[in-house]
ZALUM-46483 format. One record per atom (N, C-alpha, C, O): chain; x, y, z; residue number from 0. Coordinates in steps of 0.02 Angstrom, whole numbers. Atoms other than C-alpha are relative to their C-alpha. Layout:
! residues N
SITE_c_u_v_w_k
SITE_A_X_Y_Z_NUM
...
! end
This chain:
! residues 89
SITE_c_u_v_w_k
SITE_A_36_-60_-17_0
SITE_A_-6617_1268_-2095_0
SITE_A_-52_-13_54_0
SITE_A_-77_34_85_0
SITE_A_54_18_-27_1
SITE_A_-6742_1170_-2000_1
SITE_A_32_8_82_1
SITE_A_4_31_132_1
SITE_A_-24_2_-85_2
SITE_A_-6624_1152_-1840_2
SITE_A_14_67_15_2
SITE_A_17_70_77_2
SITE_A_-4_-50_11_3
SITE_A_-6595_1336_-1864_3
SITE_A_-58_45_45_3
SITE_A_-58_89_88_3
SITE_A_74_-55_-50_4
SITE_A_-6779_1391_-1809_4
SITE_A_-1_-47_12_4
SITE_A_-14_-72_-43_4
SITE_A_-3_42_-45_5
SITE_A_-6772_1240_-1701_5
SITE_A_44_26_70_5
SITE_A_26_19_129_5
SITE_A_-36_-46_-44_6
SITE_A_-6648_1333_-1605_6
SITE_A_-22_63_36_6
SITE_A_-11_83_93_6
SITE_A_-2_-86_2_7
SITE_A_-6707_1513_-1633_7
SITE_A_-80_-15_55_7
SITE_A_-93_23_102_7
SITE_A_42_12_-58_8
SITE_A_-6874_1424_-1536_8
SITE_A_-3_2_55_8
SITE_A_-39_35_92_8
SITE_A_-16_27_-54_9
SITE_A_-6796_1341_-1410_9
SITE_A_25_72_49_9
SITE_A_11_78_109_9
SITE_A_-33_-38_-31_10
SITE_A_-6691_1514_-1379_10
SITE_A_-61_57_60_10
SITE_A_-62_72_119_10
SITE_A_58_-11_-25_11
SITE_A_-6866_1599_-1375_11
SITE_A_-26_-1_38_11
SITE_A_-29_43_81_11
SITE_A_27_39_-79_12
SITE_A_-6950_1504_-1260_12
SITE_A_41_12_63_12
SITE_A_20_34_116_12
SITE_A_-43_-12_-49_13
SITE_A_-6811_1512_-1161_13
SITE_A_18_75_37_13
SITE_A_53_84_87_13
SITE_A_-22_-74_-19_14
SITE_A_-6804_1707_-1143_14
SITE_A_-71_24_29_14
SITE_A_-75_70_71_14
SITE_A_52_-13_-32_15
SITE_A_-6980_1712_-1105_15
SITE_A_-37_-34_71_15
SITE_A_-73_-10_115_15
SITE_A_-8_5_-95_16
SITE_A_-6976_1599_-953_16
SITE_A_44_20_33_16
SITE_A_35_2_92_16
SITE_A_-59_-40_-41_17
SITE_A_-6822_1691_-887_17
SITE_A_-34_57_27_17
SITE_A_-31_75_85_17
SITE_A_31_-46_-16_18
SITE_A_-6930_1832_-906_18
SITE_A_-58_0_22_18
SITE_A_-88_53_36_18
SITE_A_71_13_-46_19
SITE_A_-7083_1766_-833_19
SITE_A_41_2_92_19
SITE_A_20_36_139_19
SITE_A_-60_31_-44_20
SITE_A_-6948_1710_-697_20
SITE_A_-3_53_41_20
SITE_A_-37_58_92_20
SITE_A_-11_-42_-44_21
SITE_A_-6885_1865_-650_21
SITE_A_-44_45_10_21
SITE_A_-36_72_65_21
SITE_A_66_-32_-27_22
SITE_A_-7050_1969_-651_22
SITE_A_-37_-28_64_22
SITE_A_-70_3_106_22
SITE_A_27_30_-71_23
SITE_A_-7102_1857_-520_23
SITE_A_42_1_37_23
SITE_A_25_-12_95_23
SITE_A_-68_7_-64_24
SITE_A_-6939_1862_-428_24
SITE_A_7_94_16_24
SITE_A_48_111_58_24
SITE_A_-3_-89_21_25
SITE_A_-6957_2081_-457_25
SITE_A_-82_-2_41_25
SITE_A_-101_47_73_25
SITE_A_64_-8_-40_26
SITE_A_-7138_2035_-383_26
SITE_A_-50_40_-51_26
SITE_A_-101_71_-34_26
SITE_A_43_-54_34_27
SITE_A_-7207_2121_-530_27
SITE_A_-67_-58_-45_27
SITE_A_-63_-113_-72_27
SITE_A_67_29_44_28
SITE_A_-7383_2071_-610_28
SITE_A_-35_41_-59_28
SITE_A_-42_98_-37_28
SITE_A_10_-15_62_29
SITE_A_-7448_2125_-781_29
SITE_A_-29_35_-1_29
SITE_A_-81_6_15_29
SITE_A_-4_-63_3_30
SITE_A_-7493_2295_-796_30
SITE_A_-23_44_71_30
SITE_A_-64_89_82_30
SITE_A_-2_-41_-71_31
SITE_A_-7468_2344_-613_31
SITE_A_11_60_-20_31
SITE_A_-30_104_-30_31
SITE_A_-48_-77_-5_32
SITE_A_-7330_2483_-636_32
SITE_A_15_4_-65_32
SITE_A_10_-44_-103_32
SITE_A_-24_-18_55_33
SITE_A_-7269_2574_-779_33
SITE_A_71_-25_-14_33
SITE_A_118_-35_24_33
SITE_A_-63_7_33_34
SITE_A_-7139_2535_-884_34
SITE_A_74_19_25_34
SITE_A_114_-28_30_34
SITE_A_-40_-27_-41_35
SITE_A_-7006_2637_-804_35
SITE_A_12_-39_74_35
SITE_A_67_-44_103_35
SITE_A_28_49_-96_36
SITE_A_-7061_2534_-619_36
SITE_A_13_-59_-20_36
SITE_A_58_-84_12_36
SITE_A_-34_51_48_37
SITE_A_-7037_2390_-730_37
SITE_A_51_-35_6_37
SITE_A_66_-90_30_37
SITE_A_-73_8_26_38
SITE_A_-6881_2399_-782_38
SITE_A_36_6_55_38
SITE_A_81_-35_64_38
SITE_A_-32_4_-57_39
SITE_A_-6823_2451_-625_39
SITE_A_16_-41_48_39
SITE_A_69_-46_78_39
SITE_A_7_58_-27_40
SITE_A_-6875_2316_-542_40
SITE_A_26_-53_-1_40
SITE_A_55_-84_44_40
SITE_A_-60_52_40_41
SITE_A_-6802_2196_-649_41
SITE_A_76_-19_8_41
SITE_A_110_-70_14_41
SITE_A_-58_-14_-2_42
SITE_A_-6659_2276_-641_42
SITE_A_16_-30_51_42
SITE_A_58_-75_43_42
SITE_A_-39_10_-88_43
SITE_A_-6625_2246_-444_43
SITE_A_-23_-67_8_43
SITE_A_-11_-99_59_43
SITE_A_-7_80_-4_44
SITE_A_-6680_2072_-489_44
SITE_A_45_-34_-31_44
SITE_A_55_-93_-16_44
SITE_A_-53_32_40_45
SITE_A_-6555_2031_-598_45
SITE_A_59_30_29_45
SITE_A_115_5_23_45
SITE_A_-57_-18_-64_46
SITE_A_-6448_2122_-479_46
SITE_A_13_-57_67_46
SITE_A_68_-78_87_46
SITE_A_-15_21_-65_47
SITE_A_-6463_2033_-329_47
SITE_A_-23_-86_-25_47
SITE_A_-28_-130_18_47
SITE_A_3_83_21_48
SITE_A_-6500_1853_-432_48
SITE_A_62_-24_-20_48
SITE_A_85_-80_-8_48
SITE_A_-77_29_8_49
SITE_A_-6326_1859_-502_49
SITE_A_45_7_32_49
SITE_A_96_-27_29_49
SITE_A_-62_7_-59_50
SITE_A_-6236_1932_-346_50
SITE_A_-6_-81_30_50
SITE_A_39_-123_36_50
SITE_A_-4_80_-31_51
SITE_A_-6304_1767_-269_51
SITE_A_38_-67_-50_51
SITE_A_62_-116_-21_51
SITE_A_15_54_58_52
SITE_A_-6280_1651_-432_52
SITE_A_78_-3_-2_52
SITE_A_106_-58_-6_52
SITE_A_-71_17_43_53
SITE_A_-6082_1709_-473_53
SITE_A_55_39_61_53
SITE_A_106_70_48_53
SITE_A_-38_-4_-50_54
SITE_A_-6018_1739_-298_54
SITE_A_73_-5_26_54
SITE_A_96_23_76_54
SITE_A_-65_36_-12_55
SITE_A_-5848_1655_-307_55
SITE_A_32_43_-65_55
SITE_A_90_49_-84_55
SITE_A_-32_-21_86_56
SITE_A_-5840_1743_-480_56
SITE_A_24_55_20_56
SITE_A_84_68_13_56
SITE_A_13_-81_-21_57
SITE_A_-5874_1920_-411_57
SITE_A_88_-17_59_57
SITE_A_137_13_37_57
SITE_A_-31_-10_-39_58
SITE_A_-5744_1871_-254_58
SITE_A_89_1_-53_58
SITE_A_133_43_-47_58
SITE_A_-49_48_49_59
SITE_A_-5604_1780_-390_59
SITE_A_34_93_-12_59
SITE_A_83_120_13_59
SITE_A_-12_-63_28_60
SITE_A_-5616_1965_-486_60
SITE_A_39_53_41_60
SITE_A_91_86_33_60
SITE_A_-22_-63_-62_61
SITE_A_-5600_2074_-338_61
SITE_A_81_-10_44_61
SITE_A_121_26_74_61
SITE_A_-81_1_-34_62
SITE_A_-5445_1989_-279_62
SITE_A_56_9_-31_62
SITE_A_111_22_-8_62
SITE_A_-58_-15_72_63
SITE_A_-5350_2005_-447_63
SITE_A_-24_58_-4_63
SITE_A_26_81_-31_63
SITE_A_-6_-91_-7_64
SITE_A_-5397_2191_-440_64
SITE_A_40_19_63_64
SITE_A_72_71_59_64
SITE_A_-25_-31_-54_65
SITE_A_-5331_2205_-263_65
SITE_A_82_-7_-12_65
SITE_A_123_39_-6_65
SITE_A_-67_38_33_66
SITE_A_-5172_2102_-326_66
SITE_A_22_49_-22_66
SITE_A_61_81_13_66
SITE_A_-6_-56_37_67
SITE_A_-5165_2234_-469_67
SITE_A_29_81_29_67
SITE_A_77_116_15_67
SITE_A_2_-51_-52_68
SITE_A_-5189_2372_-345_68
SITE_A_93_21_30_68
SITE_A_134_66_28_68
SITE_A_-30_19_-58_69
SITE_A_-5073_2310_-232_69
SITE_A_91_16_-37_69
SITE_A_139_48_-18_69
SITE_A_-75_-12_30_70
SITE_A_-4922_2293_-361_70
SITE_A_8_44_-62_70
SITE_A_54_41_-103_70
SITE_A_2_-75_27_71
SITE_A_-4962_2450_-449_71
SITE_A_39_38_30_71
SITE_A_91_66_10_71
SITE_A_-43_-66_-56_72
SITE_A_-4924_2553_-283_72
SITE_A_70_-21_6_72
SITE_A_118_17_13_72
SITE_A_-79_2_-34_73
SITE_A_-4770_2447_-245_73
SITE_A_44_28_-57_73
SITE_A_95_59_-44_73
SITE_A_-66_-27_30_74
SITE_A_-4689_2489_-420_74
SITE_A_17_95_-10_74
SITE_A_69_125_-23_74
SITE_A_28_-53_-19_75
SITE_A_-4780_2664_-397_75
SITE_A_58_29_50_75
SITE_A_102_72_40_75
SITE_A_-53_-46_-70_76
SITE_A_-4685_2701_-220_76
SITE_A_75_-34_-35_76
SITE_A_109_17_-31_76
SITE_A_-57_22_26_77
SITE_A_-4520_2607_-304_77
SITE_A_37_54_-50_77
SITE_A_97_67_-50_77
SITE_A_-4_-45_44_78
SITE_A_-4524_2731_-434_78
SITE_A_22_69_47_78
SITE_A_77_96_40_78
SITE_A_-14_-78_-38_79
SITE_A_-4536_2898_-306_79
SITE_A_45_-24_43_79
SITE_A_85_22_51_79
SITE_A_-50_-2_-42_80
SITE_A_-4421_2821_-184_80
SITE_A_74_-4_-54_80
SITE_A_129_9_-30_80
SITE_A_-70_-11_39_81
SITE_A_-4285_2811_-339_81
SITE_A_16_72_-27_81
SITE_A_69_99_-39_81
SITE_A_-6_-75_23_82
SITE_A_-4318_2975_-393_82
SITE_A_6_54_31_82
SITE_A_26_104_2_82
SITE_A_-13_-21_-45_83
SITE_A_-4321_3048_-225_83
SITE_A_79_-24_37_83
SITE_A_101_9_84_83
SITE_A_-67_26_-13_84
SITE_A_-4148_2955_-195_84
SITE_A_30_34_-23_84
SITE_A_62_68_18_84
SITE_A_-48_-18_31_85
SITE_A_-4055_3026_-334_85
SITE_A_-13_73_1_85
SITE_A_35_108_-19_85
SITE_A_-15_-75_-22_86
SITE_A_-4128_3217_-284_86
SITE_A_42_17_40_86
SITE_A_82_60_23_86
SITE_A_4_-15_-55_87
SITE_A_-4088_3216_-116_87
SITE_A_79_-32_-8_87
SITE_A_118_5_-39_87
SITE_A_-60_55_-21_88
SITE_A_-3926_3069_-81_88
SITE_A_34_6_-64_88
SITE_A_84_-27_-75_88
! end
């Protein structure tokens, strides 16, 4: 049980310099802006900290969607050009 909240510490600690982290990376200081200004802030820090951080990840994704895309339409037009075959010819 002891390594338990040895952990649940460590996790702790750990969430509160992330979040010291990105308040300073958000430029924000302790009761500047409201809550709402906040959060917002945050937000477009943890936006533009993980576009930089998972770059290859983000590109990896986008090319197996285009992939996807790509051989969607072909069985897509495969489909209307057989069905347009057997109206018409």
């Amino acid at each position: 049980m002891d390594q338990l909240e040895a952990h649940k510490d460590e996790a702790m600690k750990d969430s509160e310099n992330q979040t010291k982290r990105l308040q300073e990376l958000a430029g924000i200081k302790k009761n500047e802006k409201s809550e709402p200004e906040r959060s917002k802030d945050l937000f477009w820090a943890l936006h533009e900290n993980y576009n930089d951080k998972f770059i290859v990840k983000r590109f990896l994704v986008s090319l197996v969607y285009l992939l996807g895309f790509l051989l969607f339409s072909w069985v897509a037009l495969s489909n209307v050009y057989w069905a347009l075959k057997g109206i018409f010819f």
